[in-house]
N, C-alpha and C positions, 0 to 999 in steps of 0.2 A: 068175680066177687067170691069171695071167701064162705066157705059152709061151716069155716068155724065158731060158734057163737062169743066165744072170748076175743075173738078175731073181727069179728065185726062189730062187736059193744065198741072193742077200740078204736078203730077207725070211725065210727059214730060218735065217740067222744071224742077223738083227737081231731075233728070237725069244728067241736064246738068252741067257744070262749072257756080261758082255762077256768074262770072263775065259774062256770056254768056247769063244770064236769063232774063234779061231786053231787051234785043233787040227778045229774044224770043217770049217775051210774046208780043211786039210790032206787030213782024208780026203776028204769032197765032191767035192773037185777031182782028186782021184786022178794029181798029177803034171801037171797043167794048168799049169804058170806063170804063163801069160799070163793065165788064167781067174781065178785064184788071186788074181791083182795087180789084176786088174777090180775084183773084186769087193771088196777090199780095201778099195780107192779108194773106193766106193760108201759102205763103212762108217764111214770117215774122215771122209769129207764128213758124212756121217749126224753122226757124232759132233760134228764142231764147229760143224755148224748149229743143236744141240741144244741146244752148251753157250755158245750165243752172246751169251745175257742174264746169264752166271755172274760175267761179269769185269764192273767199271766203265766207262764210258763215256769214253773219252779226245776231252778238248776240245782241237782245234789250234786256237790263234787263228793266225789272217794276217792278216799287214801292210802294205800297200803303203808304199812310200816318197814321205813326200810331195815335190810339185813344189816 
């Protein structure tokens, strides 16, 4: 287990229902802002590395111009 406190709010909220997390990290953080925004971030990330095979695959072609 982790001795990090941003580290462990998140796994204690990444536990929980996502809908459940915000008021989580409310009490948790007890007035932390900064702690509160850490950890936030943590879950954010979490979330959209999750959902990163959900969307299609966007193909750029490039084109160099020819000589």
């Amino acid at each position: 287990m982790s001795t990090n406190p941003d580290e462990t709010l998140f796994a204690d909220a990444l536990a929980l229902p996502a809908a459940e997390r915000a008021r989580f990290l409310d009490q948790a953080c007890a007035g932390d802002a900064h702690q509160r925004a850490r950890v936030a971030a943590l879950l954010a990330s979490q979330e959209a590395a999750a959902n990163i095979f959900e969307s299609p695959a966007t193909v750029r072609a490039v084109f160099t111009p020819e000589e």
